[in-house]
Every structure is written in C-alpha cells, then in structure tokens.
PDB file as gemmi writes it, atoms N, CA and C in Angstrom:
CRYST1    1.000    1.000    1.000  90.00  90.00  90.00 P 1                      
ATOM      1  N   UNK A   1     123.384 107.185 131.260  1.00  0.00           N  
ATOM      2  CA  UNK A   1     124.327 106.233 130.699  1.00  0.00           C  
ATOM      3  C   UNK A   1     123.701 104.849 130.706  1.00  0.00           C  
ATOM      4  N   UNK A   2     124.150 104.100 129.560  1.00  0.00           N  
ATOM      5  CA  UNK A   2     123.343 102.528 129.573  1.00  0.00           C  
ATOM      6  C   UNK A   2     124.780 101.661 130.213  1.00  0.00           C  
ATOM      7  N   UNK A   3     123.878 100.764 130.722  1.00  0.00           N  
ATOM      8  CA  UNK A   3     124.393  99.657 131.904  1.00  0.00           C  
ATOM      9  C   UNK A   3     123.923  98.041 131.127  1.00  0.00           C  
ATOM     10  N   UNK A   4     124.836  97.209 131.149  1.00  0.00           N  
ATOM     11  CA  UNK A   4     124.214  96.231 130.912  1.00  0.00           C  
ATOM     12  C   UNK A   4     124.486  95.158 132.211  1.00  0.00           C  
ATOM     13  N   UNK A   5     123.740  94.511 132.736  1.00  0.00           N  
ATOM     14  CA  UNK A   5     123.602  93.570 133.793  1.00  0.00           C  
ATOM     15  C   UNK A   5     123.723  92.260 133.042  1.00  0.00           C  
ATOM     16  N   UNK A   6     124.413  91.638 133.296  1.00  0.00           N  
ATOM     17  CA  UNK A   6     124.619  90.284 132.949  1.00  0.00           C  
ATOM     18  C   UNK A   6     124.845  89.276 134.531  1.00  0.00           C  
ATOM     19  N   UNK A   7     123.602  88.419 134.166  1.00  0.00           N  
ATOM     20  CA  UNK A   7     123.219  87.402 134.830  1.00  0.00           C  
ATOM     21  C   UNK A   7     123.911  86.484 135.330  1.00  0.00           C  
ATOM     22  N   UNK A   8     124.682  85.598 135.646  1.00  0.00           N  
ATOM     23  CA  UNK A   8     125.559  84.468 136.004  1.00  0.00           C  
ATOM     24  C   UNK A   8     125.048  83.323 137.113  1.00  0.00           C  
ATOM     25  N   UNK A   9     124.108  82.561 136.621  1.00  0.00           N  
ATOM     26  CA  UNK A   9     123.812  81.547 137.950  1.00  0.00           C  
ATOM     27  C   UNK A   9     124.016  79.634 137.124  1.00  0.00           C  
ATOM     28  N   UNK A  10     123.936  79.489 137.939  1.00  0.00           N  
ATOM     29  CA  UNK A  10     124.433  77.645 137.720  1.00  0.00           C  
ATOM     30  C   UNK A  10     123.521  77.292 137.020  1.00  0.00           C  
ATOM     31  N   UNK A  11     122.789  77.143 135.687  1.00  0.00           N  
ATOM     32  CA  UNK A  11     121.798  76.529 135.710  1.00  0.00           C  
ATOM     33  C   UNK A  11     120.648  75.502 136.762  1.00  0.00           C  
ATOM     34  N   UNK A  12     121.370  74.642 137.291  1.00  0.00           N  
ATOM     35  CA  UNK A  12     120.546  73.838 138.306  1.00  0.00           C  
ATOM     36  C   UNK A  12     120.208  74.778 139.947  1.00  0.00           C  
ATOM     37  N   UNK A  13     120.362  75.782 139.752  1.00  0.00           N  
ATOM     38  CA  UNK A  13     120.382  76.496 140.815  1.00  0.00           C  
ATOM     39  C   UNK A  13     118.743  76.960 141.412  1.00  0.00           C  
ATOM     40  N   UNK A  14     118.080  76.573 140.182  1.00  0.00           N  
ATOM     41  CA  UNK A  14     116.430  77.126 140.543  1.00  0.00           C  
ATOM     42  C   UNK A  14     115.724  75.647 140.584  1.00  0.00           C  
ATOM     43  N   UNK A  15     115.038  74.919 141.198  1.00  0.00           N  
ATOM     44  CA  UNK A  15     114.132  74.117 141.167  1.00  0.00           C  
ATOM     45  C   UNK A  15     112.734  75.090 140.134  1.00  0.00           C  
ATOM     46  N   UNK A  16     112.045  74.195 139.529  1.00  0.00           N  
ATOM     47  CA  UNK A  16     110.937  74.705 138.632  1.00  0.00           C  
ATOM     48  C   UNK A  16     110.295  76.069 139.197  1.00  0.00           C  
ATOM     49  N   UNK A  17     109.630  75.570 140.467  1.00  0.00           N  
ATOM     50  CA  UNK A  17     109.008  76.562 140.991  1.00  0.00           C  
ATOM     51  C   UNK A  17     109.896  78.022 141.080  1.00  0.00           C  
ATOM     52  N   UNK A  18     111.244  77.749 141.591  1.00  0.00           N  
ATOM     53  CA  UNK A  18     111.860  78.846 142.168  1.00  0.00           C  
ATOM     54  C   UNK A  18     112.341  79.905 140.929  1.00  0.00           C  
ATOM     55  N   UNK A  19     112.288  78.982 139.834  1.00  0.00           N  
ATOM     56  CA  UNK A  19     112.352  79.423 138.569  1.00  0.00           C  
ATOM     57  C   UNK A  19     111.301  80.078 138.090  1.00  0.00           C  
ATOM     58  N   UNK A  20     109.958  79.588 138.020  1.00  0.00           N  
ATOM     59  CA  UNK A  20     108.944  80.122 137.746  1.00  0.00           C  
ATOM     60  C   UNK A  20     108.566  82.162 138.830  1.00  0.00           C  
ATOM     61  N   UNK A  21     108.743  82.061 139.622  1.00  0.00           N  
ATOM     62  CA  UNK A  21     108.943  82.863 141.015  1.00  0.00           C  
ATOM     63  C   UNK A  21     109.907  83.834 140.381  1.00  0.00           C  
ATOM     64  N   UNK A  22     111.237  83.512 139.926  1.00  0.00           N  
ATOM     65  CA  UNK A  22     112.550  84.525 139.450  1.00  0.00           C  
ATOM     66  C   UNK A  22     111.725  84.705 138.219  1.00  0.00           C  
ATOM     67  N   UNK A  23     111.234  84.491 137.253  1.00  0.00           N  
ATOM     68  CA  UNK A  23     110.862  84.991 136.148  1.00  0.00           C  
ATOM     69  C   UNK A  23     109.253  86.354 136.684  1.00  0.00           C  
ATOM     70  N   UNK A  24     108.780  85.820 137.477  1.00  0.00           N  
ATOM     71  CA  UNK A  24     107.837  86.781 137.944  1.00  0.00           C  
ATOM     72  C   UNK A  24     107.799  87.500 138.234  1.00  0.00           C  
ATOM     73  N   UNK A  25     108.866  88.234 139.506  1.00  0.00           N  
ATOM     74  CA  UNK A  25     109.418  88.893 139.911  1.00  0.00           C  
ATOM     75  C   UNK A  25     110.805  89.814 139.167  1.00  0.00           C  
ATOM     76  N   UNK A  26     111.021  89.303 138.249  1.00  0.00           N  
ATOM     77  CA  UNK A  26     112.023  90.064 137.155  1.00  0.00           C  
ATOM     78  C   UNK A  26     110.851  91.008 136.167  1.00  0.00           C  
ATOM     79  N   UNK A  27     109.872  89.689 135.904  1.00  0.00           N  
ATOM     80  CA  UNK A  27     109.342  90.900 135.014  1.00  0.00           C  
ATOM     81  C   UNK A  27     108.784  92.087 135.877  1.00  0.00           C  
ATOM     82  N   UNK A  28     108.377  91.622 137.109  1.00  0.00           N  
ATOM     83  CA  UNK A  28     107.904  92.998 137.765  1.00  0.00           C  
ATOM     84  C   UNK A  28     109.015  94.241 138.048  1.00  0.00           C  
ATOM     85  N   UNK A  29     110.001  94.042 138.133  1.00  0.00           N  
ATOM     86  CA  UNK A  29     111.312  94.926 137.582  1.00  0.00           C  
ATOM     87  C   UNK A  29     111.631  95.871 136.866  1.00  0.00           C  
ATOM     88  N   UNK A  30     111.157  94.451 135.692  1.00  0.00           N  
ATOM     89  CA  UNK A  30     111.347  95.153 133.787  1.00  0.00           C  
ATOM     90  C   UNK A  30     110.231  96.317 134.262  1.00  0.00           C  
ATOM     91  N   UNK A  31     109.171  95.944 134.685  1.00  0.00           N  
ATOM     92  CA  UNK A  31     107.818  97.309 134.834  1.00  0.00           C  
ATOM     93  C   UNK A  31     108.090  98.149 135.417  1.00  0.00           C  
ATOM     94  N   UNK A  32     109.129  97.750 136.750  1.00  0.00           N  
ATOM     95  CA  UNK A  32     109.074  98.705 137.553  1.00  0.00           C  
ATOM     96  C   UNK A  32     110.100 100.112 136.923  1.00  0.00           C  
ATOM     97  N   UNK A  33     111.532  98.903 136.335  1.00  0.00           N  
ATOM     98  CA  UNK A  33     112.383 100.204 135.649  1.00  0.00           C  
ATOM     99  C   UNK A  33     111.872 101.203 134.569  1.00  0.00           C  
ATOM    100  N   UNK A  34     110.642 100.223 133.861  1.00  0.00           N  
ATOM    101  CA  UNK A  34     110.093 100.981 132.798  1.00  0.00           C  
ATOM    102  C   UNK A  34     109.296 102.077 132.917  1.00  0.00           C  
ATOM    103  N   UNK A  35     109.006 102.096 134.010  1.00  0.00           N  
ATOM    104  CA  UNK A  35     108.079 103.180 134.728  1.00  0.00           C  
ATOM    105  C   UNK A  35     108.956 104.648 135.095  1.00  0.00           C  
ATOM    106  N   UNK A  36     110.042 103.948 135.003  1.00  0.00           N  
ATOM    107  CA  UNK A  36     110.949 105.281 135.875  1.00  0.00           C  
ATOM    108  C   UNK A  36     112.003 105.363 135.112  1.00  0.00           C  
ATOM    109  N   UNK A  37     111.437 104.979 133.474  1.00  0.00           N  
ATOM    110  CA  UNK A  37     111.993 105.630 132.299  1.00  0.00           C  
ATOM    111  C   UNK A  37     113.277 105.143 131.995  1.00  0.00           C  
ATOM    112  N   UNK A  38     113.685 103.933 133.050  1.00  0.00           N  
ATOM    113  CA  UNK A  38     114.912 103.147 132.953  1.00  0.00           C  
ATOM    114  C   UNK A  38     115.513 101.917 132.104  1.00  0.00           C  
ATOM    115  N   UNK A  39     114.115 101.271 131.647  1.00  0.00           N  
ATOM    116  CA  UNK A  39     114.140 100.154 131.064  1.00  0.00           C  
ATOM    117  C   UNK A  39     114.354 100.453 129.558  1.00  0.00           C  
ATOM    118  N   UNK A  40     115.567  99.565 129.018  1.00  0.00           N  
ATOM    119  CA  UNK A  40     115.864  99.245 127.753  1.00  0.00           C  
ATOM    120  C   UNK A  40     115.317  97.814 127.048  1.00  0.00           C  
ATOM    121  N   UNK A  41     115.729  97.029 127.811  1.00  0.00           N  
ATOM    122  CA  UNK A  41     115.662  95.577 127.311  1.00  0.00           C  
ATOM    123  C   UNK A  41     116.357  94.268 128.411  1.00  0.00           C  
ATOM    124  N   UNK A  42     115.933  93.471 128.278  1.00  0.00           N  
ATOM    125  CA  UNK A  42     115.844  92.050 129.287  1.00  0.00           C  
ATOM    126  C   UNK A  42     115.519  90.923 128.988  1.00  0.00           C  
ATOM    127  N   UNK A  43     116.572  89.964 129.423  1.00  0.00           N  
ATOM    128  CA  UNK A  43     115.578  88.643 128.971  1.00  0.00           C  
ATOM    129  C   UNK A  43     116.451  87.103 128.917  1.00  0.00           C  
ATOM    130  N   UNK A  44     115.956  86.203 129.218  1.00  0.00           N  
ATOM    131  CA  UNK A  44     116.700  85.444 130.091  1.00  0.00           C  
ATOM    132  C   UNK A  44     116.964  84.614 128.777  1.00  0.00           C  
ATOM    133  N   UNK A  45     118.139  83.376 128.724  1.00  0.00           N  
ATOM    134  CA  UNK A  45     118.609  83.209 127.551  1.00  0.00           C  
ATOM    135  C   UNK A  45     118.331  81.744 128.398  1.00  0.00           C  
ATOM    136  N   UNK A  46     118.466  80.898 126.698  1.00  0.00           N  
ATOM    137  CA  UNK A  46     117.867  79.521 126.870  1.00  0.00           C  
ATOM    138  C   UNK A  46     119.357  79.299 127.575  1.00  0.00           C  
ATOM    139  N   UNK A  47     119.003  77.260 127.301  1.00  0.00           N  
ATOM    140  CA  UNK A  47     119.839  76.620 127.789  1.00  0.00           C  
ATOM    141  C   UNK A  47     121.823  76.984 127.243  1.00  0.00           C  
ATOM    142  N   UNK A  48     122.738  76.374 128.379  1.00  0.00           N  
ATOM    143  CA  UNK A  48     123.836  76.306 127.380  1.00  0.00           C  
ATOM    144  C   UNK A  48     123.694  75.108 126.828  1.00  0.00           C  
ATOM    145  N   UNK A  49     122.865  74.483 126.839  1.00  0.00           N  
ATOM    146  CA  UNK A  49     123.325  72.904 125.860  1.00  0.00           C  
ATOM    147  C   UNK A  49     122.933  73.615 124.315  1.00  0.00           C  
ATOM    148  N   UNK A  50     122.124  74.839 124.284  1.00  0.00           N  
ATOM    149  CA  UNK A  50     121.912  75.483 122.803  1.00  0.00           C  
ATOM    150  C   UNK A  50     122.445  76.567 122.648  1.00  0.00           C  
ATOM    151  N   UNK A  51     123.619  76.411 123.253  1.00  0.00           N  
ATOM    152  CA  UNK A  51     124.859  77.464 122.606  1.00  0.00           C  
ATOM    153  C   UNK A  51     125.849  76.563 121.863  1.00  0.00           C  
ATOM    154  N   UNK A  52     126.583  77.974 121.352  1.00  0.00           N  
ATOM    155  CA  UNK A  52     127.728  77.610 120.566  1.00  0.00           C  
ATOM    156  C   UNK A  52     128.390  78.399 120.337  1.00  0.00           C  
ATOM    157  N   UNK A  53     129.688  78.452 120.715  1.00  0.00           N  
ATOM    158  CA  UNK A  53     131.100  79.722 121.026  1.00  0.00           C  
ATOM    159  C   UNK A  53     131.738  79.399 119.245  1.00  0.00           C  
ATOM    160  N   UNK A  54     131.864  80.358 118.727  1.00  0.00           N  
ATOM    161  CA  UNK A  54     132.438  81.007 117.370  1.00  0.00           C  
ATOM    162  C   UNK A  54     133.823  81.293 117.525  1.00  0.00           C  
ATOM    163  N   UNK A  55     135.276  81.006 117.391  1.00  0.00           N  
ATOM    164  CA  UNK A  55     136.380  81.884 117.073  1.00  0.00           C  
ATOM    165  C   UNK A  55     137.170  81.336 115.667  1.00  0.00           C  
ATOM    166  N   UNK A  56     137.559  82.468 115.382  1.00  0.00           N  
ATOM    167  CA  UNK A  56     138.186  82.523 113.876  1.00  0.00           C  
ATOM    168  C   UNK A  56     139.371  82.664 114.310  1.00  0.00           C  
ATOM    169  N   UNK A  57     140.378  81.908 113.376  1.00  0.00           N  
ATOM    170  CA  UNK A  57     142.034  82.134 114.419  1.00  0.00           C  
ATOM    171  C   UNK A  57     142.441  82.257 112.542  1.00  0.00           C  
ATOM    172  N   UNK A  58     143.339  82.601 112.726  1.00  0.00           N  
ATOM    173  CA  UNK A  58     143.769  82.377 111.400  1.00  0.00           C  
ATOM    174  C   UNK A  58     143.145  82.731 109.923  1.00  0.00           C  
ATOM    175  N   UNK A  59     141.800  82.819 109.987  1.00  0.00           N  
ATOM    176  CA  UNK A  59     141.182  83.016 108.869  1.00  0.00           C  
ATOM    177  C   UNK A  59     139.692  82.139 108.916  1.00  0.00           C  
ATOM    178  N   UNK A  60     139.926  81.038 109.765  1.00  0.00           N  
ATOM    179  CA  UNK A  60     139.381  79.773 110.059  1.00  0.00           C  
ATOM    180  C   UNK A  60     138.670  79.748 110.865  1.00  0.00           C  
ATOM    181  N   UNK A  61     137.279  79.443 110.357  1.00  0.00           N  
ATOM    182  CA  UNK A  61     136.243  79.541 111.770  1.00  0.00           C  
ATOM    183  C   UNK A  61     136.083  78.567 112.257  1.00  0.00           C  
ATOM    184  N   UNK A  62     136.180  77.935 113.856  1.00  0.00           N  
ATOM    185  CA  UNK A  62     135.729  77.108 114.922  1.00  0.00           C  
ATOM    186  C   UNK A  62     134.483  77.154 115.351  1.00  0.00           C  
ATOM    187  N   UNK A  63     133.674  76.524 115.303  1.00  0.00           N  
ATOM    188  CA  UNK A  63     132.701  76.573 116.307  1.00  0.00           C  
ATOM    189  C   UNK A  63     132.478  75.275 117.355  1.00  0.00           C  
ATOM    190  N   UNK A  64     132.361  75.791 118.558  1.00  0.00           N  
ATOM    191  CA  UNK A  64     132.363  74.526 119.484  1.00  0.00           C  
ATOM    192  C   UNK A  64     130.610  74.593 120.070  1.00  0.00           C  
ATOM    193  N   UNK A  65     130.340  73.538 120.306  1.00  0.00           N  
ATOM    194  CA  UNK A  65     128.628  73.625 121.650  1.00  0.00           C  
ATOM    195  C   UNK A  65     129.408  74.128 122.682  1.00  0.00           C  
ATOM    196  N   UNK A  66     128.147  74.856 123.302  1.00  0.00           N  
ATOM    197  CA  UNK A  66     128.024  75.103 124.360  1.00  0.00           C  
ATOM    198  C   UNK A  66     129.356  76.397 124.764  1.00  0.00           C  
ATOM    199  N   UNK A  67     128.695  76.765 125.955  1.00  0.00           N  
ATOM    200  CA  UNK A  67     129.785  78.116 126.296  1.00  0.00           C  
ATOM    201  C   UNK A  67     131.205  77.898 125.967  1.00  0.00           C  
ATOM    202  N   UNK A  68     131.938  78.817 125.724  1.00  0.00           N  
ATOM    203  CA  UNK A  68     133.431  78.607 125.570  1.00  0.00           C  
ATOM    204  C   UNK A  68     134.545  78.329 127.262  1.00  0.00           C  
ATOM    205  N   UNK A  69     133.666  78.761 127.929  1.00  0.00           N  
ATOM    206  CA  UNK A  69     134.376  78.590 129.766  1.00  0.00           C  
ATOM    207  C   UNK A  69     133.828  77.469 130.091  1.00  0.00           C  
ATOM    208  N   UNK A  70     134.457  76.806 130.711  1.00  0.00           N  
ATOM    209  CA  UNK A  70     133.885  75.763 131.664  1.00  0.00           C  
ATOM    210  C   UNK A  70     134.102  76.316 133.235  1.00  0.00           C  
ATOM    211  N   UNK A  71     132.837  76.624 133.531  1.00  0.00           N  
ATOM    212  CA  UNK A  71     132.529  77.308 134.728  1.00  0.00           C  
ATOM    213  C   UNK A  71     131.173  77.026 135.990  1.00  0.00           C  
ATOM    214  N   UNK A  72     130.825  77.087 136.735  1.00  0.00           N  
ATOM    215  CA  UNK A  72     129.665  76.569 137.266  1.00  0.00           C  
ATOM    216  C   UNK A  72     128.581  77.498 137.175  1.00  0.00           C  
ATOM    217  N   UNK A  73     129.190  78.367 137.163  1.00  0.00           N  
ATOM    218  CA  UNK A  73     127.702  79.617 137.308  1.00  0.00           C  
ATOM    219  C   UNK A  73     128.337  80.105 134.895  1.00  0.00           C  
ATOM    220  N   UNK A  74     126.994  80.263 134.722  1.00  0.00           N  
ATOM    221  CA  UNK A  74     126.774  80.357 133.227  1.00  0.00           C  
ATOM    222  C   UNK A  74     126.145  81.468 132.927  1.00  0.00           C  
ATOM    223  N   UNK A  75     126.775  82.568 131.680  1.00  0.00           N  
ATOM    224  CA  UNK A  75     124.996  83.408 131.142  1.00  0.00           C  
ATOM    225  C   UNK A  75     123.892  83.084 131.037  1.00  0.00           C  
ATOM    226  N   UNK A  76     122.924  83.682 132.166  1.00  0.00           N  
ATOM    227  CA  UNK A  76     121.470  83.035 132.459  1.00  0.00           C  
ATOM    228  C   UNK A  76     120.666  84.299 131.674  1.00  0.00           C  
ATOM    229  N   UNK A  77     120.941  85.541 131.438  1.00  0.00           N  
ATOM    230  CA  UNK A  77     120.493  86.423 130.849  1.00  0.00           C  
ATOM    231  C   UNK A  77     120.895  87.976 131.049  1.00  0.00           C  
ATOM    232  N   UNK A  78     120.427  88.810 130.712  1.00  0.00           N  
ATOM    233  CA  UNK A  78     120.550  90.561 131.052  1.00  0.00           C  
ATOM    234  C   UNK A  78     119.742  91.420 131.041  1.00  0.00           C  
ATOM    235  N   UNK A  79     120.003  92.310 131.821  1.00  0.00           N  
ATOM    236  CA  UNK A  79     119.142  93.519 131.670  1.00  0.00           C  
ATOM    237  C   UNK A  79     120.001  94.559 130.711  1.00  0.00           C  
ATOM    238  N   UNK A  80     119.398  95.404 130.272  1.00  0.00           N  
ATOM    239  CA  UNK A  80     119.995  96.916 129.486  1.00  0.00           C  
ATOM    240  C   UNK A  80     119.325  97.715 130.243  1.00  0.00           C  
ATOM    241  N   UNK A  81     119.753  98.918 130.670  1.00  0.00           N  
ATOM    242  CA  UNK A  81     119.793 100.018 131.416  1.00  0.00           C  
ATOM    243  C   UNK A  81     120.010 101.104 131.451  1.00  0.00           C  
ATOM    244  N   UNK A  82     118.879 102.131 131.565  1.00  0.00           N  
ATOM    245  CA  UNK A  82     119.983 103.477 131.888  1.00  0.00           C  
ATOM    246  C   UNK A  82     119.485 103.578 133.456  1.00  0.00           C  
ATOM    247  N   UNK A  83     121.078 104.060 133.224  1.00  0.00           N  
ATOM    248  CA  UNK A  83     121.218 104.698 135.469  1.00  0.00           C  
ATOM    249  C   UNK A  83     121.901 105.534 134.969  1.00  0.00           C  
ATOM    250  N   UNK A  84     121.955 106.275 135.822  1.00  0.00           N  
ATOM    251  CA  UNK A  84     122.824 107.994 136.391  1.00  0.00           C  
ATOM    252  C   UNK A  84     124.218 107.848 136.647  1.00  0.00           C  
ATOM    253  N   UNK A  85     124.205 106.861 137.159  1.00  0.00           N  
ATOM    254  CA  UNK A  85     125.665 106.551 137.883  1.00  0.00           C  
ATOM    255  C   UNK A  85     125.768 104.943 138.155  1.00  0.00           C  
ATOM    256  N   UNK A  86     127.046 104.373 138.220  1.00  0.00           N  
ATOM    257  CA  UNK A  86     127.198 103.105 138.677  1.00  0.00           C  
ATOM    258  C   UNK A  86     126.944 102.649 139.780  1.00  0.00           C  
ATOM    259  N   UNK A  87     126.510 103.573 140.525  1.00  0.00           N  
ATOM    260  CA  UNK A  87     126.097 103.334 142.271  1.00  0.00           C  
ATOM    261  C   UNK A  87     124.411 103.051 141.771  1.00  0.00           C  
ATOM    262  N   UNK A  88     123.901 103.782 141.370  1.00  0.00           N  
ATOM    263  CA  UNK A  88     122.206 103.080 140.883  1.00  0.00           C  
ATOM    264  C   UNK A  88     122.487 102.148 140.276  1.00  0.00           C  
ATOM    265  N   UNK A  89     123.009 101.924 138.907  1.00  0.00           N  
ATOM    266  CA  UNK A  89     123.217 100.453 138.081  1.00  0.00           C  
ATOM    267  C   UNK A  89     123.342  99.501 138.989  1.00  0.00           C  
ATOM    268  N   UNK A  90     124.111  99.596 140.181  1.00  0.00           N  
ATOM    269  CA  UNK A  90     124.346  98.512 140.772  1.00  0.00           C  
ATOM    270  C   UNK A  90     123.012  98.143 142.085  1.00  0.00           C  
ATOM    271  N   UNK A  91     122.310  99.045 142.413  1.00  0.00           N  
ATOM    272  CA  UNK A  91     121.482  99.383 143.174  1.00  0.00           C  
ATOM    273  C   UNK A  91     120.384  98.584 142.393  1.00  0.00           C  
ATOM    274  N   UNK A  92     120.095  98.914 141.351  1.00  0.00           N  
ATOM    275  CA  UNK A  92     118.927  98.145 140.670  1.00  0.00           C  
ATOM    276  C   UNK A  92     119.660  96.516 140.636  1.00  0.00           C  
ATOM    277  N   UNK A  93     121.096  96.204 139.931  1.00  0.00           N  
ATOM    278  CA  UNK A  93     121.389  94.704 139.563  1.00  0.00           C  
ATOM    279  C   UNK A  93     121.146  93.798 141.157  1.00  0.00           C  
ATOM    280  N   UNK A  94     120.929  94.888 142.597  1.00  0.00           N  
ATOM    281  CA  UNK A  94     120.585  93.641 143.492  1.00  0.00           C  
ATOM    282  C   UNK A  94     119.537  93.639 143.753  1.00  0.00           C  
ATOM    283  N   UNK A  95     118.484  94.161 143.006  1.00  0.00           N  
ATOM    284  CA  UNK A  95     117.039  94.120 142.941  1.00  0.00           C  
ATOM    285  C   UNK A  95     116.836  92.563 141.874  1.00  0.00           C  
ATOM    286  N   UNK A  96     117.574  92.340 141.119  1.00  0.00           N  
ATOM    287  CA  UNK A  96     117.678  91.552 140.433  1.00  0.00           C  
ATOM    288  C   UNK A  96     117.598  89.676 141.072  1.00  0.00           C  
ATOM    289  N   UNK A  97     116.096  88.995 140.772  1.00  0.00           N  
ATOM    290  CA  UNK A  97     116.329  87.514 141.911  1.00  0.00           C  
ATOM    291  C   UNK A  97     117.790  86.947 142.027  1.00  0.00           C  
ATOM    292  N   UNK A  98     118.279  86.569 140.726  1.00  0.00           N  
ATOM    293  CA  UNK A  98     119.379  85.675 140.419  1.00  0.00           C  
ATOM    294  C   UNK A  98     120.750  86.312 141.108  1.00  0.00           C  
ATOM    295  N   UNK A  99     120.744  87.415 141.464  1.00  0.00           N  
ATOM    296  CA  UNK A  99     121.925  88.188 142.367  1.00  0.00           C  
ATOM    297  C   UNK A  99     121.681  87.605 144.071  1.00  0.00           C  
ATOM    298  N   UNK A 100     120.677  86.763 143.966  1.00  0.00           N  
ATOM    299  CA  UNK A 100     120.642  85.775 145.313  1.00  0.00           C  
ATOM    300  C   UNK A 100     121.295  84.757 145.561  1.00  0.00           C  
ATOM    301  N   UNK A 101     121.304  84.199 144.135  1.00  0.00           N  
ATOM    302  CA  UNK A 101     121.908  82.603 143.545  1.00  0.00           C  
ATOM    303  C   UNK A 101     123.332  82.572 142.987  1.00  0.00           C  
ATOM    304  N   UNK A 102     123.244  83.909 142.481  1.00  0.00           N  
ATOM    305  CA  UNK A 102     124.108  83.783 141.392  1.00  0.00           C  
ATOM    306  C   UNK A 102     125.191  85.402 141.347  1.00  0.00           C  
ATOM    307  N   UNK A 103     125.741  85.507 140.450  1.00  0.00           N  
ATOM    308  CA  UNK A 103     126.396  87.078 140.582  1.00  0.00           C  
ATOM    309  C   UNK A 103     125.657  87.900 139.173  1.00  0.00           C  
ATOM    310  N   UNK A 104     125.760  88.690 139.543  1.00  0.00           N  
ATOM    311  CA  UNK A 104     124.941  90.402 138.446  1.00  0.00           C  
ATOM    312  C   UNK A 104     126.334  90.943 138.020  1.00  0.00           C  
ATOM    313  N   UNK A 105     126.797  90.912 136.569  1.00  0.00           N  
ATOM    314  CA  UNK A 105     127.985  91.762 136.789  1.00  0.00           C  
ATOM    315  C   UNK A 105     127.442  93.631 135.701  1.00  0.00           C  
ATOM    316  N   UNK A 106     127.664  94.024 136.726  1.00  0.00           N  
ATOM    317  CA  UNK A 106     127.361  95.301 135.967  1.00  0.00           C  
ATOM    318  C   UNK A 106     128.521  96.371 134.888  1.00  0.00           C  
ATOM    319  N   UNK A 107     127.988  96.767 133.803  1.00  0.00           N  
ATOM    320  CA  UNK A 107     129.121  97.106 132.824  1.00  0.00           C  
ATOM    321  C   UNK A 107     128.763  98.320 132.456  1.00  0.00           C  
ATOM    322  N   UNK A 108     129.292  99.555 132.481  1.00  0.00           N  
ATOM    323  CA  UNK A 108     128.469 100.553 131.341  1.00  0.00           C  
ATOM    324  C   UNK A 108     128.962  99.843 130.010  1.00  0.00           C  
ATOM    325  N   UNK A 109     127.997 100.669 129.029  1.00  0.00           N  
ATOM    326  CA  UNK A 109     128.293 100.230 127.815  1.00  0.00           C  
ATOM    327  C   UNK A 109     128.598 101.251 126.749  1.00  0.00           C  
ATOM    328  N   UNK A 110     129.915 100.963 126.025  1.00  0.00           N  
ATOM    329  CA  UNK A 110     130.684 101.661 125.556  1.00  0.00           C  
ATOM    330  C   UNK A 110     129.728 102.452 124.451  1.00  0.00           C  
ATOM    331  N   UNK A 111     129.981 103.304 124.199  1.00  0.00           N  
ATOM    332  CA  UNK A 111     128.945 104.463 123.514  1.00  0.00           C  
ATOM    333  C   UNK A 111     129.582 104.479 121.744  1.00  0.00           C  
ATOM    334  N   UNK A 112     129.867 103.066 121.012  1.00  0.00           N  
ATOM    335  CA  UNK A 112     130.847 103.855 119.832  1.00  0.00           C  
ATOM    336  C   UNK A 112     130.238 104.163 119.057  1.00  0.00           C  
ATOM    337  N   UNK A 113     130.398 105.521 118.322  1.00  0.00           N  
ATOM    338  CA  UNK A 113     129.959 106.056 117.450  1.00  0.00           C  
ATOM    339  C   UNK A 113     129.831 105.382 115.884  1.00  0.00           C  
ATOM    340  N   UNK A 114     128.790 105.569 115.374  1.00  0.00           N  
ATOM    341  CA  UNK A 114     128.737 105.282 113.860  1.00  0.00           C  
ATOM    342  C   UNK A 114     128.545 103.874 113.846  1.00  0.00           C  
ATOM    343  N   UNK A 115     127.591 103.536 115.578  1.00  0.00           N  
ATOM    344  CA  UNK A 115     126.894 102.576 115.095  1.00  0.00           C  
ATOM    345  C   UNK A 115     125.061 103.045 114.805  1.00  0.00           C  
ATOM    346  N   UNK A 116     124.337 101.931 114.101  1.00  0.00           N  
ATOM    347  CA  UNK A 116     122.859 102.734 113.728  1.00  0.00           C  
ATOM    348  C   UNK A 116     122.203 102.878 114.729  1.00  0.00           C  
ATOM    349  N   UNK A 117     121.231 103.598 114.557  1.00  0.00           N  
ATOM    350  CA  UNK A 117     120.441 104.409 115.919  1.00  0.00           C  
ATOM    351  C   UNK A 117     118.991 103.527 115.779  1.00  0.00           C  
ATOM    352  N   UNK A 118     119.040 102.845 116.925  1.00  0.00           N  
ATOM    353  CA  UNK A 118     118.150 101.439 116.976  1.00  0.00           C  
ATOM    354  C   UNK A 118     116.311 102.497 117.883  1.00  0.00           C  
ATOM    355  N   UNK A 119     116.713 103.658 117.810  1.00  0.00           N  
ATOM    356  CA  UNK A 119     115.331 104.330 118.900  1.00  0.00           C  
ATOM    357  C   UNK A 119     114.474 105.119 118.000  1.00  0.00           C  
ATOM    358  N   UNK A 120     114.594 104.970 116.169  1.00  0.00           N  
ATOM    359  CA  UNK A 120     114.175 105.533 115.518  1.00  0.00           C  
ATOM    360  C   UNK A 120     112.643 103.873 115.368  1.00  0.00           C  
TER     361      UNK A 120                                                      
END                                                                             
C-alpha cells in the first residue's frame, strides 16, 4: 500500500548547517527505502513566501500568497511510499530528520480508480 509522509516543521527551525545535515541524511533514506523496493518519490518544497492557496467559491477563483493556514510549523515536503502496514509507514516517517523538529503526518493514499497509470 502507498503512504504519503508529509513533512510539517517551522521554517526557521533549521539553522543552514542543520539544514544542509537534514537534506543529507534524507537523501540517504530516499536510498535506503529504494533499496528495499520502498521508495516512490520525495522532496522538500521551497519556501511558503512562493506559495499560493487557490479556492473557487461560487464559480470564482481566489488566489491568496502563501499557505492558506496560519500556523507555525508549515509543508516542508514528502515522502511517497509503499509499506505493508501503517505500523512500518510510520516506522520509516521517524526515520525521517524533520520528525525531530517538526511532525511526519502519515496517510495511506486513496487508490481511485481511472486515474492514469504513471509506472508505464
């Protein structure tokens, strides 16, 4: 079953270095899950000052900067996953640096049919 891990840390939560260090150690992860046939996809997302939340109410599209929550901890990035069970998914998301700093929220991901098959 695929798992998606979504990231959540404060932006200011890494000094450069400690940042540089979490990116090193993630990718050694990405290798390690990929090795053991687990790895889908990963990857840490820019700033929120280069977002922008989309809703259509009415017919009418909004777009605002930056995340739609005002929150302290932000989407810092995700993993995609297959695990066996939600007890591994979650087993790997505290292998994850930013689950030091920050929270990992783990999701399976809904399987709907008659979308295109992205493994061709």
């Amino acid at each position: 079953m695929k798992y998606m891990l979504l990231i959540y840390t404060a932006e200011d939560a890494w000094n450069d270095d400690e940042r540089e260090a979490c990116f090193e150690e993630s990718i050694k992860l990405t290798h390690d899950l990929h090795a053991a046939g687990q790895f889908i996809a990963a990857s840490p997302l820019e700033s929120v000052a280069t977002a922008a939340s989309v809703r259509v109410r009415n017919g009418e599209r909004m777009v605002t900067n930056g995340p739609f929550a005002e929150t302290r901890e932000q989407l810092g990035g995700y993993f995609l996953i297959e695990a066996e069970n939600i007890e591994q998914a979650i087993d790997i998301a505290s292998r994850i640096p930013s689950a030091r700093k920050g929270t990992v929220e783990v999701r399976p991901v809904f399987n709907l049919p008659g979308l295109p098959d992205t493994n061709s």
